[in-house]
TORKOL-397565 format. One record per residue (C-alpha): x, y, z. Coordinates in steps of 0.05 Angstrom, whole numbers, padded with zeros to 5 digits, always signed. Each point is the difference from the previous one (the first is absolute). Example, Ala and Ser with C-alpha at 12.3 -4.5 7.8 and 13.67 -1.06 7.14 Angstrom:
2
+00246-00090+00156+00027+00069-00013
//
This chain:
407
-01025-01610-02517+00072+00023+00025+00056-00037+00013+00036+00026+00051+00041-00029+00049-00014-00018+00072+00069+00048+00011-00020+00055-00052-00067-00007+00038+00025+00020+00064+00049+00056-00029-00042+00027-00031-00051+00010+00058+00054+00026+00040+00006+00050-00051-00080+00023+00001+00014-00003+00082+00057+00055-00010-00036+00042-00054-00073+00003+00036+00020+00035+00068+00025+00066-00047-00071+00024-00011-00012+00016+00071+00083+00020+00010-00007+00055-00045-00054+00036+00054+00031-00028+00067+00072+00009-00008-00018+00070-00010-00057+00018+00053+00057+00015+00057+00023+00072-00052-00065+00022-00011+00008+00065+00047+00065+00008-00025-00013+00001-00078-00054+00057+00019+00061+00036+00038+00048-00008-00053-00043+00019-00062-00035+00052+00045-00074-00029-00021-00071-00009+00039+00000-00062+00038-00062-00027-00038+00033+00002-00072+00063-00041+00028-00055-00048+00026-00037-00007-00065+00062-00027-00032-00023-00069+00034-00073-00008-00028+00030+00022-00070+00044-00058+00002-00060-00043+00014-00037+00031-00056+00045-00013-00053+00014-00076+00032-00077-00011-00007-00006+00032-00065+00059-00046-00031-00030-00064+00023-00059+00009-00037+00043-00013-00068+00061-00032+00020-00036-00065+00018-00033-00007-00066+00062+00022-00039+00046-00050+00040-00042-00053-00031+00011+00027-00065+00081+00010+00003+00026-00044+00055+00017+00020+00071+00073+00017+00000-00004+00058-00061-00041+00040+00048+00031-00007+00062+00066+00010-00036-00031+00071-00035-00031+00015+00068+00066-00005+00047+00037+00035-00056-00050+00055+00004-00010+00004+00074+00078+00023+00003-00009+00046-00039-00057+00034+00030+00039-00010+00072+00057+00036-00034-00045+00057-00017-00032+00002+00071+00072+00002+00042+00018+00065-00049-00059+00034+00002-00010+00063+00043-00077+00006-00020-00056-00028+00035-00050-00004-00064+00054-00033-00026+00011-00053+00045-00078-00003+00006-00008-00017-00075+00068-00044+00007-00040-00042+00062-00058-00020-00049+00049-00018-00059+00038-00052+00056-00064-00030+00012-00017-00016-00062+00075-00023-00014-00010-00048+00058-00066-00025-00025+00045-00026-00062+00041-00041+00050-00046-00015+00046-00048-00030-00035+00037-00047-00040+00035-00026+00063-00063-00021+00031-00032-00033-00066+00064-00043+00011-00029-00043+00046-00059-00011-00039+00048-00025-00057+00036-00047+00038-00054-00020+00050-00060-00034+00010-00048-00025+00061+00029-00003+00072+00069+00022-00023-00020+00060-00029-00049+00013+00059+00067-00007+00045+00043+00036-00045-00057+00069+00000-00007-00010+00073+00080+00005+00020-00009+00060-00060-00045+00038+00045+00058-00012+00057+00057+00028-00042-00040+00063-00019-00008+00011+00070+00072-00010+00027+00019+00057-00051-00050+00052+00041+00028-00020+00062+00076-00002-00016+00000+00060-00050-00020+00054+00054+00052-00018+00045+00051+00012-00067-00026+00056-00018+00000+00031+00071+00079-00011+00002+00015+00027-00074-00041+00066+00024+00038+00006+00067+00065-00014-00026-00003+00033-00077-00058+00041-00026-00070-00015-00032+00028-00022-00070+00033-00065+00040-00064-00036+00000-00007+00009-00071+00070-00025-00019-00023-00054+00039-00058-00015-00047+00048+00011-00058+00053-00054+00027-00056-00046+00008-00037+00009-00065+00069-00013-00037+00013-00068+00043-00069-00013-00025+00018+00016-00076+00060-00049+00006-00040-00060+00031-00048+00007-00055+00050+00009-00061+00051-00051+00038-00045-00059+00027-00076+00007-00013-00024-00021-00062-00063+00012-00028-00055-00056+00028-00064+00022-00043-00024-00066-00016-00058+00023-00064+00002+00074-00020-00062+00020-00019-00008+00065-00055-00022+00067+00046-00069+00024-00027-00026+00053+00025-00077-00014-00014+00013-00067+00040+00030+00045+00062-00053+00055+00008-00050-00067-00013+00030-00035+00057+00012+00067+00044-00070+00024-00008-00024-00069+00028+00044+00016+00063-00023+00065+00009-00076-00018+00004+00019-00054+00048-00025+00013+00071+00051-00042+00034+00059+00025-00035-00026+00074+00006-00011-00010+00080+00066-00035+00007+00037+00056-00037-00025+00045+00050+00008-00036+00057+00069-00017-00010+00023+00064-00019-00026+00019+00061+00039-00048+00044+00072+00016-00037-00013+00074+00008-00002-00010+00082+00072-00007-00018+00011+00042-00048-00034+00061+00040+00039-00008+00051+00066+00001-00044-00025+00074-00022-00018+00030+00071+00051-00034+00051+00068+00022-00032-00027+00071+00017-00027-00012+00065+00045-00039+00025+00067+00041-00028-00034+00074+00011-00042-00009+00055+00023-00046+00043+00076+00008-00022+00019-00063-00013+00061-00023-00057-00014-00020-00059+00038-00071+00018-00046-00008+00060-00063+00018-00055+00030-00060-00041-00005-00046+00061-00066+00017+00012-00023-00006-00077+00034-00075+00012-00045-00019+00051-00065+00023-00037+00032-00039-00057+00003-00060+00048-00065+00013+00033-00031-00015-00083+00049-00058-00007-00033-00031+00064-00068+00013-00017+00014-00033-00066+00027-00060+00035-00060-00005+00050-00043-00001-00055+00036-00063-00033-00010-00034+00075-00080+00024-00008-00014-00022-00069-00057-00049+00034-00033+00060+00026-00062+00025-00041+00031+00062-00036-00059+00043+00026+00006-00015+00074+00083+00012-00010-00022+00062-00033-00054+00036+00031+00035-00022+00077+00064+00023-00026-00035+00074-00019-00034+00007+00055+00075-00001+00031+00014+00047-00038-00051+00047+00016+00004-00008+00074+00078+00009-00002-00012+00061-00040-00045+00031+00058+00044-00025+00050+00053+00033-00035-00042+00066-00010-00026-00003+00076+00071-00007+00033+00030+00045-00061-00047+00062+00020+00003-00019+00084+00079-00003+00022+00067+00017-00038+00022-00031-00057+00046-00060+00005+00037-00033-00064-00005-00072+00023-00085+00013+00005-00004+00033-00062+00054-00063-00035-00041-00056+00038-00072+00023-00018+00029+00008-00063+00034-00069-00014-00077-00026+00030-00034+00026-00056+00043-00016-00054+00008-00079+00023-00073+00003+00000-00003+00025-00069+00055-00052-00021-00047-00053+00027-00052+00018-00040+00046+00013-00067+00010-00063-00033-00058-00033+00016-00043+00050-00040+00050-00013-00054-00002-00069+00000-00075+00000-00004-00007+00040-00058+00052-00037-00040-00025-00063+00007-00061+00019-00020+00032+00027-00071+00037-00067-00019-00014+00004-00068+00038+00071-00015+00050+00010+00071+00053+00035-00040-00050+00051-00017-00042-00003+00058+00074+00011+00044+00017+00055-00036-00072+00035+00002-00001-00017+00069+00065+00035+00025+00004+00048-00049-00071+00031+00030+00027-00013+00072+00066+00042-00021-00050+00051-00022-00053+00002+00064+00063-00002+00051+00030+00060-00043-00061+00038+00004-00007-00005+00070+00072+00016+00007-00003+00057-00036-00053+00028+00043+00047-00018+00057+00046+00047-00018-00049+00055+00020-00006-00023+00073+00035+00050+00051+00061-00035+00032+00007+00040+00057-00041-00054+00047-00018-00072-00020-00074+00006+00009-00015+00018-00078+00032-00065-00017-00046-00044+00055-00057+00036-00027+00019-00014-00065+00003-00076+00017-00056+00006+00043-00041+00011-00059+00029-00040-00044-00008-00066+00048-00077+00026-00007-00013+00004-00074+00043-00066-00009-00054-00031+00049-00051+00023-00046+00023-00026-00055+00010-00061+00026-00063-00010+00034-00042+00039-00060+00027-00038-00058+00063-00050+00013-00037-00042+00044-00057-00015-00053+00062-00019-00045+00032-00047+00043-00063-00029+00022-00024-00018-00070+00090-00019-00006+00001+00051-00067-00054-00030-00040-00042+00068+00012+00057+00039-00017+00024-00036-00060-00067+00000-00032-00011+00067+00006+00068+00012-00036-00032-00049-00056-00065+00032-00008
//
């Protein structure tokens, strides 16, 4: 049981609140010098664009083993390694001249991150328990999303005024005010470390992966974060080389899709009475008739930013509606192991929203009707899946899908 003080309570959640927003700064504040990275290292458009689902792949691939490990050593040694590591690899991205490099560079970040991030949300675990730590995850959730609206707006200002290695220094300057907080003020709140064994975590994992609701959720919510994520690839292009637009103006847009998830996140707080799958299928199917709207107007009269910016802020509210209510349902219905169950959990969402990313980065940017197709059918397949197998889940509230895991 810790000890901790009411005021080291409060500082130190402060100090999660400032650390968790970086995972999603370190795509956003950089979206806005996409086209211009491709200009200045004279590459394809669709290997600049990769370098965004390789960050996700190494982010999803680190929180598979920093969870378990952090309950071995303590949280602070790993976030301390990880922010010391993550300037390095920045360093090595802002002086490199060679795409592959900063390709293999983008996974190595993410699975810096995954050594701070991690850590910093077990925090609240430590410290927490019942209503207070529901509140504390909740206003967690908030904070991550007021870093993906803010850090486009940045990042659109260090590319019009400097050069694309601004945003980076950007990350670097934060990562260090991150390394001082945590060698400074945070101490280290694991309250029983418990010995890493590896027979116990491909035990526990394999349960996990046999679970129906976990697997469905994985899906479907790496499905909903890569409405935002796809959009992140295509629009810099579209709207910088097509339409001709700045790369500040790009950041202002990329704020209000950021807002547009923050909303639907805070709509969803105001619906938690609503039976998850009538605020999910209704919220699809609004999806799915945007998309065609979208497509249908798209294809029938000339293209205007604010149409293609609204339907797209639609969508992505919609998705943010949906978001945490599939994650909420799933982890309550793994009580007995959340740490593992979290980390399982995102780190397979990281991996499906990266895959579909990746395959983003082969849509043609030169109109914006690959992209509505693109969400056209993923709206579909989400349906699917939610009507083909979450619902039976959620109907029987996990006890199907947690005894299939035991079997």
């Amino acid at each position: 049981m810790n000890t901790w003080s009411l005021k080291q309570k409060q500082l130190f959640t402060w100090i999660v609140y400032f650390i968790v927003p970086f995972s999603g700064v370190c795509v956003d504040v950089y979206v806005p010098s996409l086209p211009h990275i491709v200009t200045a290292l004279g590459v394809s458009q669709s290997l600049v664009q990769m370098t965004i689902p390789l960050y996700s792949v190494g982010m999803a691939l680190g929180q598979l083993l920093v969870g378990p490990v952090s309950d071995s050593v303590g949280r602070r040694p790993l976030m301390i390694l990880g922010a010391l590591l993550q300037l390095l690899c920045l360093s090595l991205i802002i002086h490199s001249s060679s795409i592959v490099s900063i390709l293999i560079l983008r996974v190595l970040q993410g699975l810096c991150l995954s050594l701070i991030i991690v850590p910093a949300r077990v925090i609240f675990s430590d410290l927490f328990t019942g209503k207070e730590f529901d509140k504390k995850i909740s206003l967690m959730g908030a904070f991550w999303a007021l870093g993906s609206i803010i850090a486009p707006v940045i990042g659109g200002y260090l590319q019009y005024y400097f050069n694309w290695h601004a945003p980076f220094y950007f990350m670097a300057v934060y990562d260090v005010l991150i390394l001082l907080l945590v060698c400074l003020v945070l101490r280290d709140t694991t309250v029983n470390k418990i010995p890493f064994l590896f027979q116990r975590l491909r035990s526990h994992y394999g349960m996990l992966l046999r679970n129906r609701l976990m697997l469905s959720s994985i899906i479907i919510g790496g499905i909903l974060v890569s409405y935002m994520l796809l959009f992140n690839v295509v629009a810099p292009f579209f709207v910088q080389h097509v339409m001709g637009y700045s790369a500040l103006a790009y950041g202002k847009i990329a704020l209000l899709i950021g807002l547009a998830w923050f909303i639907g996140m805070m709509v969803s707080k105001q619906l938690v009475s609503v039976p998850l799958m009538r605020k999910a299928i209704s919220s699809l199917l609004l999806i799915a008739f945007s998309t065609v709207m979208t497509l249908v107007l798209g294809l029938s009269l000339p293209v205007s930013l604010w149409h293609i910016v609204g339907s797209a802020m639609l969508i992505v509210a919609l998705a943010g509606v949906i978001f945490p209510a599939v994650i909420s349902h799933v982890m309550q219905s793994h009580v007995d192991m959340p740490g593992m169950a979290s980390a399982f959990l995102f780190s397979g969402m990281w991996l499906v929203g990266s895959s579909i990313t990746s395959l983003g980065s082969l849509l043609k940017t030169h109109s914006i009707v690959p992209l509505d197709l693109t969400y056209l059918l993923l709206s579909v397949l989400t349906l699917l899946i939610f009507v083909g197998v979450y619902r039976q889940t959620v109907k029987a509230g996990g006890a199907v899908a947690s005894q299939d895991g035991q079997s």
